[in-house]
Kinemage of the C-alpha trace (Angstrom):
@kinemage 1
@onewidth
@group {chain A} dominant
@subgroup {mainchain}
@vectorlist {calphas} color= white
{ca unk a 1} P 6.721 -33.373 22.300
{ca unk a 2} L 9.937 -32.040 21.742
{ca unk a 3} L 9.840 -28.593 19.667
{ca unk a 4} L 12.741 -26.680 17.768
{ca unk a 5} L 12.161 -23.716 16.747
{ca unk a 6} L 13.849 -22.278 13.509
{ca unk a 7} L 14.312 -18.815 11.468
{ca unk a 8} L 16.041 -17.182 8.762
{ca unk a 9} L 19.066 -14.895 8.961
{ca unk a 10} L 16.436 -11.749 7.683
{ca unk a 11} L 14.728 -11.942 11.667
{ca unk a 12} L 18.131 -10.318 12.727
{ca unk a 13} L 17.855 -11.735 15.745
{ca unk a 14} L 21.072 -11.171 17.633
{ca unk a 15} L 23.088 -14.429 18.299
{ca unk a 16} L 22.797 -13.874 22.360
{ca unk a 17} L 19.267 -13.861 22.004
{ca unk a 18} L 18.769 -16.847 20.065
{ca unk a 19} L 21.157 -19.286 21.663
{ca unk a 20} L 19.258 -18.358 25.439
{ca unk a 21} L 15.991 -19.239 23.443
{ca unk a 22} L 17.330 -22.198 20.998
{ca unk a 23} L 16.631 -21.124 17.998
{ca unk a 24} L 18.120 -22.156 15.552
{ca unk a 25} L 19.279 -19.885 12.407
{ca unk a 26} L 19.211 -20.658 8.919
{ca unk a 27} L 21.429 -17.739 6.603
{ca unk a 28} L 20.661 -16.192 3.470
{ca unk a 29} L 23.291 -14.675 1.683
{ca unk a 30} L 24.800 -11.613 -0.317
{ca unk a 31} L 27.035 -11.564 -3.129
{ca unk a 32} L 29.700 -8.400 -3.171
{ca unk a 33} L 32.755 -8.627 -5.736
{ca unk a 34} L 32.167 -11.945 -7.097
{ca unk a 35} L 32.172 -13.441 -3.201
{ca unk a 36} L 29.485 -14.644 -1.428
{ca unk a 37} L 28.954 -13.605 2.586
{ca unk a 38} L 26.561 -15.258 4.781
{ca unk a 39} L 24.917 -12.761 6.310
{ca unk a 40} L 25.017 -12.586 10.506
{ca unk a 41} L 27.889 -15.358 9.723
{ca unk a 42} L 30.522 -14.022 7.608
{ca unk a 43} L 29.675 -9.862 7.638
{ca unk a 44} L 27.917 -7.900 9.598
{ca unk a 45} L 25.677 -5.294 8.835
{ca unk a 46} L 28.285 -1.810 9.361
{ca unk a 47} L 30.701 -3.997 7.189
{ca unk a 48} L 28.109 -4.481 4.016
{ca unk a 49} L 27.236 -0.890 3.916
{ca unk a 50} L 30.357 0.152 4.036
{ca unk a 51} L 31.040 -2.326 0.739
{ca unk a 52} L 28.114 -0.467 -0.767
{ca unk a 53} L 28.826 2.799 -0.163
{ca unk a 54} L 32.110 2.836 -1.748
{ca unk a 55} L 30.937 -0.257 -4.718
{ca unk a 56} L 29.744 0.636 -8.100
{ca unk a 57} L 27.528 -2.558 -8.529
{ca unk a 58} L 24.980 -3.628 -6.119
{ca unk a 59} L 25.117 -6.556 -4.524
{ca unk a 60} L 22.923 -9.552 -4.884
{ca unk a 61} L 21.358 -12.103 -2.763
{ca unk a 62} L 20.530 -15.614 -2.545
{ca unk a 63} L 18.064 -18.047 -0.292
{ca unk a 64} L 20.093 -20.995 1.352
{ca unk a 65} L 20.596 -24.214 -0.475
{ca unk a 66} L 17.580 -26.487 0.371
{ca unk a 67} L 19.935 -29.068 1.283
{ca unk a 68} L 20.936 -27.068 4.646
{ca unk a 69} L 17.373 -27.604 5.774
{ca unk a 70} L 17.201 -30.698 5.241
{ca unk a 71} L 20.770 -31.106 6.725
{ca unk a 72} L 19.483 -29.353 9.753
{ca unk a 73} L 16.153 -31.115 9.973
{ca unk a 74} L 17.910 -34.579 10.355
{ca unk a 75} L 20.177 -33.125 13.024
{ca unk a 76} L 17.637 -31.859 14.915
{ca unk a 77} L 15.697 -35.311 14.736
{ca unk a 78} L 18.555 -37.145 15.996
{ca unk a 79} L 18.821 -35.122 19.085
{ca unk a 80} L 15.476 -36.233 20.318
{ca unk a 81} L 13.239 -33.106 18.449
{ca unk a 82} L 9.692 -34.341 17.183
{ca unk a 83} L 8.591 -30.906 15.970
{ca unk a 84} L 9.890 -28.216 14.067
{ca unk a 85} L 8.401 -24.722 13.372
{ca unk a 86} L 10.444 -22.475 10.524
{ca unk a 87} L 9.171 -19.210 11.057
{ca unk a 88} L 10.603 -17.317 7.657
{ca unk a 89} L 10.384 -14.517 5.887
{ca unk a 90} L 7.712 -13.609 2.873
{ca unk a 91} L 7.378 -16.316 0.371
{ca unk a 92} L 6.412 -12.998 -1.685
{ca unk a 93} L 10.000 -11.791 -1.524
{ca unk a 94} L 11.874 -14.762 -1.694
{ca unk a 95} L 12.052 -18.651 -2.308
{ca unk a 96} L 13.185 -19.445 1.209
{ca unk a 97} L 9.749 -20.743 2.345
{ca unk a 98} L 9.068 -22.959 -0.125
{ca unk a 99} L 12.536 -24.890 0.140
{ca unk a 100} L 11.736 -25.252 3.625
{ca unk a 101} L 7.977 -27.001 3.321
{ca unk a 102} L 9.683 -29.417 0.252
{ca unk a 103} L 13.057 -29.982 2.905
{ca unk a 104} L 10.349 -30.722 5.379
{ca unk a 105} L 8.690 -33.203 2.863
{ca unk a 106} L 12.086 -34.845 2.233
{ca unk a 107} L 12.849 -36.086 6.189
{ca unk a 108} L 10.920 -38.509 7.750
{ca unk a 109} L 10.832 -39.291 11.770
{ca unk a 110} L 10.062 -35.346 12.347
{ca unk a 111} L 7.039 -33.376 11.630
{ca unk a 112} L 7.974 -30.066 9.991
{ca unk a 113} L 5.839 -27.152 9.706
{ca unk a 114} L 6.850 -23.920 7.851
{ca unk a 115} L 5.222 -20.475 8.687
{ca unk a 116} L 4.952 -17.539 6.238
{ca unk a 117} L 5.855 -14.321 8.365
{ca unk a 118} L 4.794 -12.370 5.310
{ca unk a 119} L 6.855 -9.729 6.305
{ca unk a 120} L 10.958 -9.623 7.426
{ca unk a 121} L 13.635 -8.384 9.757
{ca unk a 122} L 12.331 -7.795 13.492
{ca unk a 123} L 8.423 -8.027 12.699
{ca unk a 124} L 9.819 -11.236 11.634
{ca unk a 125} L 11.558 -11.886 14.445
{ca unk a 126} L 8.349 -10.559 17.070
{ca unk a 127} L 7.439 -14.198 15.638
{ca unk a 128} L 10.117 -16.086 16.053
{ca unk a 129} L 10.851 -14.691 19.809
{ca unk a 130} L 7.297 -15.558 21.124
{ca unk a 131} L 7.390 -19.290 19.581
{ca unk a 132} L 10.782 -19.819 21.317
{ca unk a 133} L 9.359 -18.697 24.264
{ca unk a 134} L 6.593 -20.698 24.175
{ca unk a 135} L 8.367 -23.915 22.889
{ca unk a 136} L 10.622 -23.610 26.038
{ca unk a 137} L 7.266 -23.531 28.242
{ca unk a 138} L 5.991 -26.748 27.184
{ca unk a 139} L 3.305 -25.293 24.684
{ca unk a 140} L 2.249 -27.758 21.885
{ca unk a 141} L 3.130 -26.964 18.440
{ca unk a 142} L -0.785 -26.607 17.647
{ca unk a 143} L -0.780 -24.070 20.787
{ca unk a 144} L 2.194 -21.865 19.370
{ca unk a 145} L 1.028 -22.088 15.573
{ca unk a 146} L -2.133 -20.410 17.087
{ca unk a 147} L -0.390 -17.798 18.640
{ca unk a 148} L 1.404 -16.972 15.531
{ca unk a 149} L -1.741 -16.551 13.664
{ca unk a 150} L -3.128 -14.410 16.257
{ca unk a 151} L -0.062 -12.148 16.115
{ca unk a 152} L -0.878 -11.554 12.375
{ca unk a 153} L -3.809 -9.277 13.376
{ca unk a 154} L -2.319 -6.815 14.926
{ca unk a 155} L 1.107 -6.462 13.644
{ca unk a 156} L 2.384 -3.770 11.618
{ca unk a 157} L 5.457 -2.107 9.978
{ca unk a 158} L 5.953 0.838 8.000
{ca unk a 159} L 9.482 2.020 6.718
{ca unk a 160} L 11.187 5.226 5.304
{ca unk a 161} L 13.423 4.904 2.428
{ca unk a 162} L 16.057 7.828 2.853
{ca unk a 163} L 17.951 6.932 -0.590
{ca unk a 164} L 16.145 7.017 -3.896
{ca unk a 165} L 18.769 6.571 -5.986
{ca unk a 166} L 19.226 3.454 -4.348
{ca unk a 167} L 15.999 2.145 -4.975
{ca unk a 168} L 16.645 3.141 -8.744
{ca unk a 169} L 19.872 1.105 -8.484
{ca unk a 170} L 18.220 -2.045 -7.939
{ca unk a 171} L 15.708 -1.608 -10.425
{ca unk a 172} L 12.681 -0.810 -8.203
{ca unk a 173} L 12.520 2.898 -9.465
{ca unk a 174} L 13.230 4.500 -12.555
{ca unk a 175} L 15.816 7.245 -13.374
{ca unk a 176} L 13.199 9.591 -13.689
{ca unk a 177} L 11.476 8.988 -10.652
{ca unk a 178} L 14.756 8.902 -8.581
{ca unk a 179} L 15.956 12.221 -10.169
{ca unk a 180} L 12.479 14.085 -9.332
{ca unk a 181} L 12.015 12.503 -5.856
{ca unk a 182} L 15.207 13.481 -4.457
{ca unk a 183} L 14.596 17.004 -5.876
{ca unk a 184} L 11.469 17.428 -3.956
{ca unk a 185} L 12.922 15.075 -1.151
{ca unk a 186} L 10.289 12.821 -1.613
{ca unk a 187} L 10.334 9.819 1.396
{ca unk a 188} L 8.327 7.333 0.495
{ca unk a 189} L 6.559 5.242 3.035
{ca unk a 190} L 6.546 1.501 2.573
{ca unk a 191} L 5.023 -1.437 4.328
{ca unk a 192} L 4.168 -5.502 3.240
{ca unk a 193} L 0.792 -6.547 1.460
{ca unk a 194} L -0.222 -9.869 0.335
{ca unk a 195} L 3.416 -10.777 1.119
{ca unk a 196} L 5.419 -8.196 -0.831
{ca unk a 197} L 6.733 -5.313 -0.276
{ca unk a 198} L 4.809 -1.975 -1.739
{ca unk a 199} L 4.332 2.028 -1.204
{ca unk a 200} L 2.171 3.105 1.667
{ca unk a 201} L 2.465 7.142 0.972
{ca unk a 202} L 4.896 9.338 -0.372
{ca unk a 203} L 5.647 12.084 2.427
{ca unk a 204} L 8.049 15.022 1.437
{ca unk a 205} L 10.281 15.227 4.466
{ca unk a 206} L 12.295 12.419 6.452
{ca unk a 207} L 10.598 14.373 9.852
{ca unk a 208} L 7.272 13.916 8.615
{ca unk a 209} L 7.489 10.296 7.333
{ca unk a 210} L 8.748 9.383 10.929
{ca unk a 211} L 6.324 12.056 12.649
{ca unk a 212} L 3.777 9.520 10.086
{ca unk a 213} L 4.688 6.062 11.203
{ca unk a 214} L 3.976 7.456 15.108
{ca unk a 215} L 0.761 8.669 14.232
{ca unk a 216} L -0.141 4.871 12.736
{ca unk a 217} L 1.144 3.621 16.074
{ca unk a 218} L -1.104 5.752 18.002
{ca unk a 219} L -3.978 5.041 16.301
{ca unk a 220} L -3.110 0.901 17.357
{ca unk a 221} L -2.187 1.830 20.801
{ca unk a 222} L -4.592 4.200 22.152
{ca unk a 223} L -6.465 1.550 23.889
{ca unk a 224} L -3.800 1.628 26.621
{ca unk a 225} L -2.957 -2.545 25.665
{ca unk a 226} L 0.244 -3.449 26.172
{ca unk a 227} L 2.341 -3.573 22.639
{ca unk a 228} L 6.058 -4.799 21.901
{ca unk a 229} L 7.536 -1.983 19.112
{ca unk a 230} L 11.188 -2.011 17.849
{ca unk a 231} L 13.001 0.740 16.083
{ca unk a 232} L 14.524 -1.137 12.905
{ca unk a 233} L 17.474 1.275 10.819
{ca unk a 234} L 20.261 0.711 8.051
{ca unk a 235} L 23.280 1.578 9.547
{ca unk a 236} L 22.261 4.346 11.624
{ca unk a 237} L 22.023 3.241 15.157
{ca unk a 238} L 22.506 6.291 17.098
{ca unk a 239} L 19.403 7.625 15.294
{ca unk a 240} L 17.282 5.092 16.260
{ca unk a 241} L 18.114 4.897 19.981
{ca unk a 242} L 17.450 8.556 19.863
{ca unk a 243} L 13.913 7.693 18.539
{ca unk a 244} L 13.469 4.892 20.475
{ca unk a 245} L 14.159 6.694 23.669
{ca unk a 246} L 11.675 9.719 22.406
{ca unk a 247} L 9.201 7.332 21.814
{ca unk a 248} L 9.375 5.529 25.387
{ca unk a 249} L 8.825 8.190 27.027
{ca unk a 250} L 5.635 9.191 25.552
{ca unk a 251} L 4.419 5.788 25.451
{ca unk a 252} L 4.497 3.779 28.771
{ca unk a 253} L 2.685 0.808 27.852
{ca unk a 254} L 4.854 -0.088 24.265
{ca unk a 255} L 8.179 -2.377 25.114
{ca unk a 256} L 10.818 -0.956 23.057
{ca unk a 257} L 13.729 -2.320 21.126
{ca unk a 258} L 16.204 -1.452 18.458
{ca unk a 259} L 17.018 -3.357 15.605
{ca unk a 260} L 18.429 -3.402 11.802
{ca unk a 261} L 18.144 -4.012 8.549
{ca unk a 262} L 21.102 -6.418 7.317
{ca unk a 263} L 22.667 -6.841 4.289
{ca unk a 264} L 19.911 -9.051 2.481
{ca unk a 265} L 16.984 -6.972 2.955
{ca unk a 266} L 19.528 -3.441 3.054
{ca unk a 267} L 20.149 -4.267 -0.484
{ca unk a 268} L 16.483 -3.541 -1.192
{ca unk a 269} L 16.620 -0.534 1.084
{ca unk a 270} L 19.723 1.072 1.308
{ca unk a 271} L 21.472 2.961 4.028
{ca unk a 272} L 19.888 5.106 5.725
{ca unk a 273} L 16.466 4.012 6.078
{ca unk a 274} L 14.279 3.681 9.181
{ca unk a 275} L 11.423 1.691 9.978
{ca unk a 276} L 9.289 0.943 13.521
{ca unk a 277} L 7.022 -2.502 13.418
{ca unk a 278} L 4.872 -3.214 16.494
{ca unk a 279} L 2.697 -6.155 17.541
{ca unk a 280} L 0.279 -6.516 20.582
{ca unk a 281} L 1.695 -8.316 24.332
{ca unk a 282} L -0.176 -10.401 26.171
């Protein structure tokens, strides 16, 4: 048994990382001025904020042509693979999932199973990571799809939109509530359920929603388990390694990262916001 292991450009797993583990990556896309950038290929994620900042329209996004699964799922049968696991992100935000089970459907000589993250961007990735890990252990592909359901339970994410107006931009707010919330600096909380994305609580100040998400990791981690956490932000890195290395200093057993939003799910976002996802170690 012979297992690739494949993601989506929205795990933001850094290019390094995933050619030391094999994993193969799959891009979505944004559209900005009439051109279309493959995320993690053809911009990176200072470059699209910097677009949006400065653009009048917001950009768009598209899933990846089924045909570059399938592409890839013929490649990676040639070279020898028998198994494939696509770990992507939520079938309730986008189509990507379900071009990948009918790609799967559409090669023979491989088996081809797709896995609903339900979520995106790192928490996404927490996935990805420990399957590639696995795979390169000699785990079965029963074994691993296990693990990734057992990961489910105890993973969260919560994230802080800083910019309303945003939000209101891409039609997820209305004028009215943009206009009020930024008067009384409204930061609403937001997290995934049943695979989309929705509010969690509106908090007044940016210091309190963050001061928020580390209470909601301390009620997880209290037992003294071992957790892996990251620190996910749009465009403002220096912020989150400053809250990252708060954070692991008061928390000994959590494994700390950083990590980003890029341009697919920042154009739901919008620069500025900050987000922490955690998941329990063995």
């Amino acid at each position: 048994m012979k297992i690739a292991i494949v993601t989506d450009s929205t795990s933001y797993i850094p290019q390094a990382m995933r050619e030391s583990l094999g994993i193969h990556m799959v891009p979505l896309s944004v559209i900005m001025g009439g051109e279309t950038y493959r995320e993690e290929i053809d911009v990176t994620y200072q470059e699209f904020y910097e677009v949006v900042r400065t653009s009048e329209q917001l950009p768009t996004t598209s899933q990846p042509p089924i045909g570059e699964f399938v592409q890839l799922f013929e490649n990676l049968r040639d070279q020898g693979y028998t198994h494939v696991i696509s770990i992507l992100l939520s079938s309730g935000i986008s189509g990507t999932y379900q071009s990948v089970v009918s790609a799967g459907d559409m090669v023979e000589g491989i088996e081809t199973v797709a896995f609903d993250s339900e979520i995106s961007c790192m928490p996404q990735g927490f996935y990805v990571l420990e399957a590639a890990e696995m795979a390169q252990n000699g785990q079965t592909a029963e074994i691993i799809l296990e693990k990734l359901k057992e990961m489910k339970k105890s993973l969260r994410a919560y994230f802080m939109v800083d910019d309303l107006s945003h939000l209101q931009r891409g039609g997820r707010l209305s004028s009215a509530q943009a206009f009020i919330g930024s008067l009384l600096q409204v930061k609403p909380l937001l997290h995934f359920q049943e695979k989309v994305i929705v509010p969690f609580e509106k908090i007044r100040t940016k210091k309190k929603a963050l001061k928020r998400i580390e209470e909601l990791l301390q009620n997880d981690i209290h037992t003294g388990e071992r957790f892996k956490a990251c620190i996910i932000h749009a465009n403002r890195e220096e912020e989150a390694v400053e809250w990252k290395n708060e954070l692991e200093a008061k928390y000994p057993n959590v494994e700390w990262m950083v990590s980003y939003f890029g341009p697919v799910i920042g154009t739901h976002l919008g620069e500025g916001s900050l987000g922490m996802s955690w998941v329990k170690a063995e």
